[in-house]
N, C-alpha and C positions, 0 to 999 in steps of 0.2 A: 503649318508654319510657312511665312511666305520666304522665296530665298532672294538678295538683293541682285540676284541676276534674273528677276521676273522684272522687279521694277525698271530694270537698264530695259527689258524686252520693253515694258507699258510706254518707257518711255521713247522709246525707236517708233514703235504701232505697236496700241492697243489690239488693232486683230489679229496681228501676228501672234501674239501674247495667247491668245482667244483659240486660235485655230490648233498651236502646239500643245495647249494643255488639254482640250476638249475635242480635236478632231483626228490631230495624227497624234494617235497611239504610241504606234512605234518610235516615233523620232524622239519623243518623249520619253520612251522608256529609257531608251539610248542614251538619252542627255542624262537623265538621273543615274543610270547606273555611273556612270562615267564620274557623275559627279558624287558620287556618294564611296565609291574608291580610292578616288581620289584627299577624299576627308578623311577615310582610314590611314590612309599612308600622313598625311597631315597630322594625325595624331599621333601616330608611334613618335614621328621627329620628338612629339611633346610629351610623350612618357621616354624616352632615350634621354632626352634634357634632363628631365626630375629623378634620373636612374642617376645619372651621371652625378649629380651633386651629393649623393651617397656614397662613390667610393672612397676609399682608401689608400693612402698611398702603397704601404704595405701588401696590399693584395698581390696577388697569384694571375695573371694570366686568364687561366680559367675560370680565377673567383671572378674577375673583372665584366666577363663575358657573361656570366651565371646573372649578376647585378643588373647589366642591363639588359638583359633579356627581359627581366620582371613584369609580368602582368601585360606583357606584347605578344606573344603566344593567343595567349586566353582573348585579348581584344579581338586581334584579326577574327579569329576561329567566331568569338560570337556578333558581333558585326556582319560577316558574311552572311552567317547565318539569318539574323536578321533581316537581311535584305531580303533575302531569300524568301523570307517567307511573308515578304510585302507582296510579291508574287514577280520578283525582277529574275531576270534568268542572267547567271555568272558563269561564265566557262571556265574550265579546268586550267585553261591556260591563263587567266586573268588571275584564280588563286595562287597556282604559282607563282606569278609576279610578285602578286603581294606579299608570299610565304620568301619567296629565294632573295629578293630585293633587301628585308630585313634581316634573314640569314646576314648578309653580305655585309650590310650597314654595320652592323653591330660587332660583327668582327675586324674592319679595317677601325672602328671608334673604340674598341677595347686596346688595338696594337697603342693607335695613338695617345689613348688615355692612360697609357702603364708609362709608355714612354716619355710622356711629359710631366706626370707624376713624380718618375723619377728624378728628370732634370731639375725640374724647379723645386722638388721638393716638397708637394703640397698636396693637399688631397683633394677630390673631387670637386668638391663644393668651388675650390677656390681657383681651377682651370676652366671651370664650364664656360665662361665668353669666351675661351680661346675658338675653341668649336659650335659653340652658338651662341653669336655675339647678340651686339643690344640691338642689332634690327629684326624684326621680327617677318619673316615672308609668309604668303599663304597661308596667314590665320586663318584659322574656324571659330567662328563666334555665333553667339547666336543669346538672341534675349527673350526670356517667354514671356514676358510683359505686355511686350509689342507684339508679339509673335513672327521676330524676326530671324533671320540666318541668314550669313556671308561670310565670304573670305576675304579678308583684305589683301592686298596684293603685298603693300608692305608697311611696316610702323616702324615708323622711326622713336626714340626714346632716346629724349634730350634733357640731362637735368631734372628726369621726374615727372618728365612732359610726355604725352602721345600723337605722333604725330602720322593720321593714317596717308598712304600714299596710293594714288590710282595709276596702275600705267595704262596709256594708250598706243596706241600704231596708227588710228585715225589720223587724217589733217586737223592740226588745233584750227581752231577761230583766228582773226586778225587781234585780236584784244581777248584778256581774258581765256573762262572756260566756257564749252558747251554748254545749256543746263542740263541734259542728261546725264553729263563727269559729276557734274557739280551734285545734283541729287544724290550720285552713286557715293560720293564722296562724305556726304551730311548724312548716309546710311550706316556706312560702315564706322562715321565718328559716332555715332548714336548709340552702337552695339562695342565701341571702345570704352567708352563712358561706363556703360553696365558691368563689362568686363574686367577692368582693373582701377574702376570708382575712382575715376579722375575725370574733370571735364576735358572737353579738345573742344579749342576756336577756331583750330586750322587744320586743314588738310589742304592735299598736292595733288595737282594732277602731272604728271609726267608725259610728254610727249614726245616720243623716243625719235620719231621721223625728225626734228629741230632739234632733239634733246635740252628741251626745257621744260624747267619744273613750274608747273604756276598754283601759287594757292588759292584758295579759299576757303573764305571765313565763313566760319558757321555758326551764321545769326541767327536769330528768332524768324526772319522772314524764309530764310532757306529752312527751316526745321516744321514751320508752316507748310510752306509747298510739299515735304515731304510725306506729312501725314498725312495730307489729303491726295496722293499720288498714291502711297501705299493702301491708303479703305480705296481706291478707285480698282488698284491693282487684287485687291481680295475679292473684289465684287465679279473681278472678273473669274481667278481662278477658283475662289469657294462657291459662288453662287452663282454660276454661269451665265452670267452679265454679255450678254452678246454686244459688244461696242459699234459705233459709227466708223462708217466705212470711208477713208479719208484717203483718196485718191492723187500719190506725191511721185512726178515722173521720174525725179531723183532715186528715191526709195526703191518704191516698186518695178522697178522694168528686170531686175534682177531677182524678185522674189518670187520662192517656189512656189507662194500661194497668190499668185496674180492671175492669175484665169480664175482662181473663184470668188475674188472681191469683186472682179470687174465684169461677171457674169450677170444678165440682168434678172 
């Protein structure tokens, strides 16, 4: 499954893309474990959500805490494992983050959830935007169709609407977005669409250095470029598609792999 953080690599360089997935091993490793912990913890947020809108106002404390706990336990534990036996090496110390981190969440979100039960009077179902409202950060999504996965950074949900959001810290452009925002941007609305079967025309890209938001629309021309950026990107990491080596004094003077593109 390709992840939309290879297509942002395809579209920065192709061989950078080339050389992380097929040549440095380790840096690879690194990134995937990093990123595949990071999904773990991404998830729990989203079974703690779906716990949450089961309780009760009536509950206990302890029953509070027992509810959301549910089925977060069992994820972590087989997840890790999981990895594990993709052949990714996890430290002791990383599982505990994962295990103490959730401990922690779930007890400071049981104190709040008893306590505003109480006040307002309502049960689970009907406080959960207090504690996770209608924006959605660092989704995980992913579509086997395309054979796609990414995170969005954030959705906004407007009226029944999906609205994905990219942040950058880059310089924007004078006008407009980059086409790399832009592609990232037509990927993760692509895998919103499959996710909660609503179409998206728009997405944002955020540019925190100005702080402005700029959209773009996601038309048939941008959802073209896509697809064919994505088979170019599979060709490279499925079928070890050695790319053209495109030599950019901006890009490359800073890249670790610049002594070996520019070797003759």
């Amino acid at each position: 499954m390709i992840n939309i953080s290879s297509i942002k690599m395809y579209m920065y360089c192709p061989m950078k893309l080339y050389l992380q997935t097929h040549v440095d091993i380790s840096k690879n490793e690194d990134y995937q474990v990093y990123t595949e912990l990071k999904n773990i913890k991404i998830d729990i947020q989203d079974l703690l959500q779906k716990n949450m809108r089961k309780l009760k106002k009536d509950m206990e404390l302890k029953e509070i805490e027992t509810a959301l706990s549910q089925n977060i336990s069992s994820y972590s534990e087989n997840n890790l494992e999981t990895i594990e036996k993709l052949g990714y090496e996890i430290t002791q110390e990383q599982k505990y983050e994962i295990t103490n981190e959730s401990y922690f969440n779930i007890k400071i979100l049981a104190l709040k959830a008893k306590k505003a039960m109480k006040i307002l009077n309502k049960d689970g179902f009907e406080i959960t935007e207090m504690f996770f409202p209608n924006c959605i950060y660092s989704y995980l999504i992913k579509d086997n169709q395309i054979d796609l996965i990414g995170i969005c950074d954030k959705i906004e949900i407007i009226d029944g609407k999906y609205y994905p959001i990219l942040f950058k810290s880059s310089n924007p452009p004078i006008k407009g977005v980059w086409d790399g925002d832009a592609i990232e941007v037509a990927a993760t609305a692509l895998l919103i669409e499959e996710e909660f079967d609503s179409e998206v025309f728009v997405g944002f890209v955020e540019y925190s250095k100005i702080k402005d938001k700029r959209p773009v629309v996601i038309d048939m021309n941008l959802r073209k470029s896509l697809f064919g950026i994505l088979n170019e990107t599979k060709e490279i990491i499925i079928n070890k598609k050695i790319p053209k080596v495109k030599i950019s004094e901006k890009k490359c003077k800073n890249c670790e792999y610049y002594a070996i593109c520019t070797k003759d």
